[in-house]
Structure formats: structure tokens, C-alpha cells
C-alpha positions as CSV (number, residue, x, y, z in Angstrom):
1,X,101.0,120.0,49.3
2,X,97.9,120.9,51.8
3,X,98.5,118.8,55.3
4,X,95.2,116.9,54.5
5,X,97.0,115.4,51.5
6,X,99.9,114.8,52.7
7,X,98.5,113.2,55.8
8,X,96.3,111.1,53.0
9,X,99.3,110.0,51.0
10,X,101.2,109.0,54.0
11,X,98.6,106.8,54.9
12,X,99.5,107.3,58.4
13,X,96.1,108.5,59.3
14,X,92.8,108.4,57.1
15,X,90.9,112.2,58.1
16,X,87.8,111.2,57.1
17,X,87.9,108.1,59.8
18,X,88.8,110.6,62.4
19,X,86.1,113.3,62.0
20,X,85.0,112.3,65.7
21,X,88.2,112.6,66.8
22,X,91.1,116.0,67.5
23,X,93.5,115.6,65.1
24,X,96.8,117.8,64.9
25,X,100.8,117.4,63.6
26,X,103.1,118.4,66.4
27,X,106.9,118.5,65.4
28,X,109.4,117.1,67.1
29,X,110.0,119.9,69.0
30,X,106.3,119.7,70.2
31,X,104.7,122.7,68.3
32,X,101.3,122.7,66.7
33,X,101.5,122.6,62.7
34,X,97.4,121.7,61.8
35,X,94.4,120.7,63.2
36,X,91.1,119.8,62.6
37,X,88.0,121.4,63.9
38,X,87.2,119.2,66.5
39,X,90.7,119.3,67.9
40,X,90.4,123.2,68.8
41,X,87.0,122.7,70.4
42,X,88.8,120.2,72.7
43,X,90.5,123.2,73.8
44,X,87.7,126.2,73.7
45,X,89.4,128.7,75.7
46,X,92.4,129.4,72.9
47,X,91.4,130.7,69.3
48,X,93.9,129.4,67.9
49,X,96.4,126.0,68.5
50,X,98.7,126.5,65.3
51,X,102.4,127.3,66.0
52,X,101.8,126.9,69.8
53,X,103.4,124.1,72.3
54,X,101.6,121.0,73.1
55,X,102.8,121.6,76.2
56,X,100.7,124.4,77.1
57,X,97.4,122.2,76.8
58,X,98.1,119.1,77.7
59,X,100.2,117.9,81.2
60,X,103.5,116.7,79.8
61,X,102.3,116.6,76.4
62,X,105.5,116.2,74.0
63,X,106.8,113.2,76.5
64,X,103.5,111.7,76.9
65,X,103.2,111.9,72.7
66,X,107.0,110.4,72.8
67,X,105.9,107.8,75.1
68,X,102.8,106.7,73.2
69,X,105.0,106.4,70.3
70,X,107.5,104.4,71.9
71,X,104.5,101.8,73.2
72,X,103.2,101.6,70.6
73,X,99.6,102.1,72.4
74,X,97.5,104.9,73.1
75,X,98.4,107.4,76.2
76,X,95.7,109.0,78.6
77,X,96.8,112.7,79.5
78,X,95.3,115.4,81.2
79,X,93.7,118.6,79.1
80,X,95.5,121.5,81.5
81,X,92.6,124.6,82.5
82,X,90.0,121.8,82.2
83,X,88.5,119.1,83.7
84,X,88.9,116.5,80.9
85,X,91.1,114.0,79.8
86,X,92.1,112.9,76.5
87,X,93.2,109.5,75.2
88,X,95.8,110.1,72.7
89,X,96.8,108.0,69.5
90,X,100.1,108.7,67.8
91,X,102.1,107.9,64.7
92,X,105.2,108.8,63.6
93,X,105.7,111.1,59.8
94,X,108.5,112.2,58.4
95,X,109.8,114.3,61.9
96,X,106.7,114.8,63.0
97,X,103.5,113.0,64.9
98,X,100.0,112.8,63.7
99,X,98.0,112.7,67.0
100,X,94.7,111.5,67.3
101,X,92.6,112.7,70.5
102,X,89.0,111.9,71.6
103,X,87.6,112.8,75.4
104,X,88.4,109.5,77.6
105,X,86.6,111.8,80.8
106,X,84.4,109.4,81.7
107,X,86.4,106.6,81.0
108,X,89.0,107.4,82.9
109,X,87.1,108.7,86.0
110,X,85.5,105.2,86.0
111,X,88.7,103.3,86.0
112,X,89.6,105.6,89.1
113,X,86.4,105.2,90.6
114,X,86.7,101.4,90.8
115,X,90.4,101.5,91.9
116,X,90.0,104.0,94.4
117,X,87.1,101.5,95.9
118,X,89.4,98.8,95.3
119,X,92.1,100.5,97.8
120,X,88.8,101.2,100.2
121,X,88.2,98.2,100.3
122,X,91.5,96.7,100.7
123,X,92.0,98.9,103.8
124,X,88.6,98.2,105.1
125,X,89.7,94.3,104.8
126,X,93.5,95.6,106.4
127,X,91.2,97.7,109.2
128,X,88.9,93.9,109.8
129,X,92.0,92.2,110.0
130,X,93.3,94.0,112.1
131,X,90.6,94.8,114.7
132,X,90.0,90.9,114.5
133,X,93.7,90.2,115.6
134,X,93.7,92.6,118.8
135,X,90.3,90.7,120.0
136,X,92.1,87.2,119.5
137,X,92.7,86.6,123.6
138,X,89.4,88.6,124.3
139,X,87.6,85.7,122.1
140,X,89.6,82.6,123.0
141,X,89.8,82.8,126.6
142,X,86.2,82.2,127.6
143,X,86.1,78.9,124.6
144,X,89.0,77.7,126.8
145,X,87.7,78.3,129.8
146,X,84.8,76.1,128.8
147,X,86.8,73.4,127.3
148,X,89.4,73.1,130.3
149,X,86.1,72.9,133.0
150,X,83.8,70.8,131.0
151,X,86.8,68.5,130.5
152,X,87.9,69.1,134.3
153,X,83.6,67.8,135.4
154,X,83.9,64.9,133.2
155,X,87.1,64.0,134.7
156,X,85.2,64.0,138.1
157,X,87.0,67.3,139.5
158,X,83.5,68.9,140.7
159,X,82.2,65.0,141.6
160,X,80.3,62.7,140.4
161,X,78.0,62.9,137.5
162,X,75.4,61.4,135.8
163,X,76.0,59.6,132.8
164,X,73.3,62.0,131.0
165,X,75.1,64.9,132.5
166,X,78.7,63.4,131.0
167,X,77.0,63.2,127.7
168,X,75.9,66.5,128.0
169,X,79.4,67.4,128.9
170,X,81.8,65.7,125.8
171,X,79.2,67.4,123.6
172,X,79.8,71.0,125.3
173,X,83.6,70.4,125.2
174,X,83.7,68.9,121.7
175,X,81.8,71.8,119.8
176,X,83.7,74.4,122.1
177,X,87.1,72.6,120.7
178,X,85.6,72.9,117.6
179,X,84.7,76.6,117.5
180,X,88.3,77.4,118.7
181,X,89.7,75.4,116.2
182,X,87.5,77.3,113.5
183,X,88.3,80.6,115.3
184,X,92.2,79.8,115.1
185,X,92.0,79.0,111.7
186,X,90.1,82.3,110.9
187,X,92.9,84.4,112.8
188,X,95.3,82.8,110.9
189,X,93.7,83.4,108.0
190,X,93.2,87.4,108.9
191,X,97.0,87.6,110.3
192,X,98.0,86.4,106.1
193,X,95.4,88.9,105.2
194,X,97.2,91.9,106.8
195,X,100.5,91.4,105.8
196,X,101.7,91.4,109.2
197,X,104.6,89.2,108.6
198,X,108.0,90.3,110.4
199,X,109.9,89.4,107.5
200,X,112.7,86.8,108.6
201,X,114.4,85.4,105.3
202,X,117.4,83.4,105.8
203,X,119.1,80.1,105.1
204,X,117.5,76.7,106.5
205,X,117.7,73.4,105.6
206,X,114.3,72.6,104.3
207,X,114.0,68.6,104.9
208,X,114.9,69.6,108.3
209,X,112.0,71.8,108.4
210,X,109.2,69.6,107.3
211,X,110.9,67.1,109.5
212,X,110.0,69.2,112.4
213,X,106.5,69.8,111.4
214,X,105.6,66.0,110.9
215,X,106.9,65.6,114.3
216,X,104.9,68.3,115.7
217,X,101.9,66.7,114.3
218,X,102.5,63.2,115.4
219,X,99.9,63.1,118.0
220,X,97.2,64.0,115.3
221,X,98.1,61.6,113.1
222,X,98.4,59.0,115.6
223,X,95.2,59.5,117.2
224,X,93.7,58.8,113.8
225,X,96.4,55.5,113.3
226,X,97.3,57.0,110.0
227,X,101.0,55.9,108.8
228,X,103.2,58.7,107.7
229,X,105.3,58.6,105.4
230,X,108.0,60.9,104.2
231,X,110.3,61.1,100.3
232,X,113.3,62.9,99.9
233,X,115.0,63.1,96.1
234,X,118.6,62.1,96.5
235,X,119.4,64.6,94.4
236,X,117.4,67.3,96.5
237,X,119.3,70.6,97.0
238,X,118.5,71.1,101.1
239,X,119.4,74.6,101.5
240,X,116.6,77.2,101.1
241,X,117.0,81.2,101.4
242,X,113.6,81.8,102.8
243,X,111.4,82.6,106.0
244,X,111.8,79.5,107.6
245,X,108.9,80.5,110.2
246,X,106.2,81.4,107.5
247,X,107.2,77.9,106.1
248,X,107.1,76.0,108.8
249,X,103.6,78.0,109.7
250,X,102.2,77.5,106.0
251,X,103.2,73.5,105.8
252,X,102.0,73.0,109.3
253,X,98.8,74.0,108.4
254,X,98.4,72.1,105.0
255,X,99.8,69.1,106.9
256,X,97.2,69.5,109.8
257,X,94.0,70.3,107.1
258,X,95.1,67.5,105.3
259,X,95.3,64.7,108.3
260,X,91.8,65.9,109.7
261,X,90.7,65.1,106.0
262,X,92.0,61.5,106.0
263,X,90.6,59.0,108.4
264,X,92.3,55.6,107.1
265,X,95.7,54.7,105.6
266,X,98.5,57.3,105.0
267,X,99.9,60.8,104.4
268,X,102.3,60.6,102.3
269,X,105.1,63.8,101.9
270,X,107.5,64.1,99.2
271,X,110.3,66.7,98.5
272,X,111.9,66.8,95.2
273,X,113.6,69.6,92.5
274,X,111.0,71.1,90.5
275,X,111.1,70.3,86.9
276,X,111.5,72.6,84.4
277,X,107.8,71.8,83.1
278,X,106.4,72.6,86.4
279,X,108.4,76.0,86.8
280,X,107.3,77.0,83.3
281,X,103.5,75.9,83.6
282,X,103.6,78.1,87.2
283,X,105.5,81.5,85.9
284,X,108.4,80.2,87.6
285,X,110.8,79.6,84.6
286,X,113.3,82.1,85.4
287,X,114.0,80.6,88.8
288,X,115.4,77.1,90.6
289,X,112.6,76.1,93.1
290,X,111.8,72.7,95.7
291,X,108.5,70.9,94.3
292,X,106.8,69.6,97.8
293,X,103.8,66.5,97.5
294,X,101.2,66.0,99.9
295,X,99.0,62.9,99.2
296,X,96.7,61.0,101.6
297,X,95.0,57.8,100.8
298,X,91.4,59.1,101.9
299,X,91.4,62.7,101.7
300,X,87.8,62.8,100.6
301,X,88.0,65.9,98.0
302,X,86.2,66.2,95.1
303,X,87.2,66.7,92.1
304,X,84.4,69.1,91.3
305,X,85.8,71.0,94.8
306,X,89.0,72.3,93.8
307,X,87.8,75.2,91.6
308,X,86.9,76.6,95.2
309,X,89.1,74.7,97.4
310,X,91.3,77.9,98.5
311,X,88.7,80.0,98.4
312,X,86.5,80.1,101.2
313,X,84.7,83.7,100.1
314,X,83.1,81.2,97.3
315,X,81.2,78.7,100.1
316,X,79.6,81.7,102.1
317,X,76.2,80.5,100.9
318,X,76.8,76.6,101.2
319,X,76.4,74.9,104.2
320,X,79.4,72.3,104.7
321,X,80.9,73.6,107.8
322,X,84.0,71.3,107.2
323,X,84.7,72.6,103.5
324,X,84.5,76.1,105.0
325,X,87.2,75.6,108.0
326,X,89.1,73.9,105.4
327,X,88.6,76.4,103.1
328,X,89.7,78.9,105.5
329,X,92.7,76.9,106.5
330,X,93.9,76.5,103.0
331,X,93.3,80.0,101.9
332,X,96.0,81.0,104.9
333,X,98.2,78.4,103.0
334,X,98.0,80.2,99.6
335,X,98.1,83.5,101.3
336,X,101.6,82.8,103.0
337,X,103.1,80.9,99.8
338,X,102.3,84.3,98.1
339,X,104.6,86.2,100.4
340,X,107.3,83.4,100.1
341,X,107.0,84.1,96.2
342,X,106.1,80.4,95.9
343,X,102.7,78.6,94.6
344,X,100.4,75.5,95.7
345,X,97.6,74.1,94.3
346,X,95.4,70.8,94.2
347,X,95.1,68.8,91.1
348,X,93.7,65.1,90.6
349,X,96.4,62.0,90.7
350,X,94.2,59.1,88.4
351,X,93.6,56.2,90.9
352,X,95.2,58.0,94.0
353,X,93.3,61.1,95.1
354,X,93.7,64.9,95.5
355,X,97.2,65.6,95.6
356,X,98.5,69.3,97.2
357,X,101.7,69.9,95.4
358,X,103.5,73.8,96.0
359,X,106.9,75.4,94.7
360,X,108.8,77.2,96.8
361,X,112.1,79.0,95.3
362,X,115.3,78.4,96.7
363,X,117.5,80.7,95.1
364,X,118.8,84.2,97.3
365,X,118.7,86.4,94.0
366,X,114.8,85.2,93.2
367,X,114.1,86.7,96.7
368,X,116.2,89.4,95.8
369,X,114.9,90.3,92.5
370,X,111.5,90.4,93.3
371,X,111.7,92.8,96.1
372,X,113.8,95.3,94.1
């Protein structure tokens, strides 16, 4: 029987569907029975491809063939003495393997292209990041400087002055407090950005954790005469294998974006298991994790923001300045959860506001797993 009907009565592969495409039968030992036409000009520097290897025209040919096969999906290999490469279509006959094969070139070299200027621009970002970091004290000294001697005049520590001259003043010292809140914010972010993270995982006790933080921000909250308010499930497991600094770092900064959100009632905080329903809906199924609630009475966030909300590279062209810091802010918090393998998001509570919920595993042989 001729190989075009036997190919034909196999039904494995229809020739007259793949006139545009190479088309030989390879054995199993990887030598050339038949081809086509088209498959020997994909190769014009050899007269002849029957009873020769695979091997010798394409890189790793037989195991790229076995591979495809195994996939079940095409395979992308490189044509050896030329510049092209071929995407490659295989079934399995009788010990042998039909191959299809049409010029990907151009394909391919696109893909690359827009990788290769995906890792430019990642180390471009890495290189920003980075430069941005080393300038920090270069940058925030002078804002200090002007907030501690602006504060020191209105004080009366150069004499007296005017009460023009004090207006003046609190206006000079509150936008300077404010650009060196925005600029910490924005090193924060760039320091999430660059990965510089000296990882420290260990046991902690996470109630005590978040315990800590609300106590470091008891004078903001205070200020504002917000009550806080913290939750802890009875039947919360305490112990965490984590980094307990990145935590602490990440929560603080959720905590503070939220409070300078909120100007009346309360923050509330609550630490519970996660459900299974949570840990399924977040790719989290195959883990144990902490579900942790942030909730303020007057928070003041949209539902139409939160498409956005940790995304401050989507508000360049709008003009909030507050949405942007607190863009900024929360991207850092996703940023960090990332690195603790962890999620948060925002979603909409019917009759109560935004709430911020995030997952952060527990378990030593997540961490474990995932950095094998």
C-alpha cells in the first residue's frame, strides 16, 4: 500500500488538508520514511530526506516529536543550518509518527521580541527602583528640614510672628508633610517593586502581630477619635510560618491607608480561618490559610473604584491626588502579600462599605512547596 493511502485510511492525517504544510513519517527510531514536497523545500540544502535522521535537521528532533506526542499539542523546534523555525504537529500510527510542519519564523521571533522587551523592561523598572531607593535620604532630608523649622517658627523658636505669616507657615509645613508622606509611600512601593526583601520566614504568633500594629497606629486613629475595634475567631489557629516583618510592614500600611480614609466611627479588624470557599475562589485550595477583615464605617470608596484600587499605573491621567497616594500605598500592600504567597482584595459588604479582606497561608510546607 502507497504511504498516501495508508496515511488516508488511517485517517490520522488528511494530505490534501496539508498541501501547505511539510509532511513526513519518522519511525520510532527517528528515521525519515516519506515526505511531501513541501517538506524537502523546508530543508533546501539536502536532495533527499528519505531514510535519514530527524535528528540531523531539526535540534533534538525525535525527543521534541516524542514530546509533542506526549502533550498532546504542537512543539516549536529549530530547523539546524538555517535560520527558521518550524512548529511541528504529530500523531501517533502504527510505530510510527505522521509529522506535520509549517515555518512558525516569524511567529516565533515575535513572541521573543515581546518577551525579551518584557525582561527590558522589568530591569529597567528593577534599575528605577533601585536608583530611587539610594536617593531616599538625599530627597527626604531637605522635606524634613522644612517641616521641623516651619513647625519650630510657628512654635515661636525664631520670635514672634504675624498671624498672616503663621498662616503662611501651617500651609508650608502641612503640604511639606504631605509630600513626605506621598514620597514614603512611593519608596515603599519601589522597595516591593525590586524584590529587595531579606527573606526572614519564621514562626510568629499572628494576633500578636496585628496587635502590635494597631498599637503602633493608635495616635492616628486617635487624632481622628475613631474607635478601634479588634475580632479574633476562638477557634483561630495563632501560629503562622511566615516573614513576620513583611507582615507587620504590609498590614501597617493597609491599616494606616485605611484610617486616613475614614474620618467618623470605627475600624473594625477581624482574624478568622479561611473557609474552604474562600481558599477555592482565590487558588488557595490546596493550602490551610488566616482570612484577615478590615472594615471602616466611612472609608469613602467607591464601588466603581475598585477595578483600579491597587493599581495606581491606571490613575496617571486622573487628577485625585488622594486616590493616587492611596493607590500607591495599596499597590505596596498587594506587592508584599505576593511575596508572602498570600492575596487581598476589596469587595463591597451591602449596607456596610468597602471591606479589605487578604489570605495569608499558615502552613510551613505551603512556603515550602512553592519555593522548590
Amino acid at each position: 500500500m502507497g504511504i498516501r493511502n495508508f496515511l488516508s485510511k488511517t485517517r490520522v492525517i488528511d494530505i490534501q488538508s496539508c498541501l501547505p504544510d511539510g509532511v513526513i513519517l519518522v519511525t520510532t527510531e527517528g528515521v525519515i520514511q516519506w515526505n511531501n514536497d513541501v517538506a524537502t523545500e523546508l530543508f533546501p540544502y539536502v536532495s533527499s530526506l528519505i531514510n535519514t535522521h530527524i535528528d540531523r535537521y531539526l535540534e533534538d528532533g525525535l525527543n521534541s516529536i516524542i514530546t509533542a506526542v506526549r502533550n498532546n499539542k504542537p512543539a516549536v523546534v529549530k530547523a539546524l543550518e538555517t535560520n527558521r523555525y518550524l512548529e511541528l504537529t504529530v500523531k501517533s500510527i502504527e510505530g510510527a509518527y505522521v509529522v506535520s510542519m509549517r515555518d512558525a519564523t516569524k511567529q516565533y521571533q515575535t513572541v521573543n521580541n515581546i518577551i525579551e522587551g518584557h525582561e527590558n523592561n522589568k530591569k529597567i523598572n528593577r534599575d528605577k527602583n533601585t536608583f530611587l531607593i539610594k536617593l531616599a535620604n538625599d530627597l527626604k532630608s531637605p522635606l524634613h528640614s522644612i517641616i521641623g523649622f516651619s513647625q519650630a517658627i510657628v512654635d515661636g523658636l525664631g520670635g514672634e510672628v504675624t498671624e498672616k505669616q503663621e498662616k503662611y507657615l501651617k500651609i508650608i509645613n502641612k503640604n511639606s508633610s504631605d509630600l513626605l508622606y506621598f514620597f514614603n509611600k512611593l519608596l515603599e512601593l519601589s522597595q516591593t517593586e525590586s524584590d529587595s526583601f531579606d527573606k526572614d520566614v519564621k514562626f510568629f504568633d499572628i494576633v500578636n502581630s496585628i496587635g502590635s500594629v494597631i498599637k503602633t497606629c493608635e495616635q492616628l486613629y486617635s487624632d481622628k477619635k475613631l474607635e478601634m475595634n479588634l475580632t479574633v475567631d476562638e477557634e483561630l489557629k495563632h501560629t503562622v510560618y511566615s516573614d513576620e516583618k513583611a507582615f507587620k510592614l504590609m498590614f501597617e500600611t493597609l491599616l494606616e491607608t485605611i484610617i486616613k480614609a475614614t474620618d467618623l466611627g470605627s475600624v473594625d479588624v477581624s482574624i478568622q480561618n479561611a473557609d474552604e470557599q474562600y481558599l477555592l475562589t482565590h487558588n488557595l485550595s490546596n493550602c490551610t490559610g488566616i482570612l484577615i477583615t478590615l472594615m471602616s464605617s466611612s472609608n469613602g470608596i467607591l464601588e466603581s473604584e475598585l477595578p483600579t484600587l491597587f493599581d495606581p499605573y491606571a490613575l496617571v491621567d486622573k487628577s485625585n491626588k488622594r486616590s493616587m497616594v492611596r493607590a500607591i500605598a495599596l499597590a505596596s500592600v498587594r506587592n508584599i502579600m505576593n511575596y508572602l504567597h498570600g492575596v487581598v482584595w476589596a469587595e463591597t459588604v451591602p449596607l456596610k462599605g468597602t471591606a479589605f479582606r487578604m489570605i495569608l497561608p499558615f502552613e510551613k510546607e505551603v512556603d515550602e512547596q512553592r519555593n522548590v
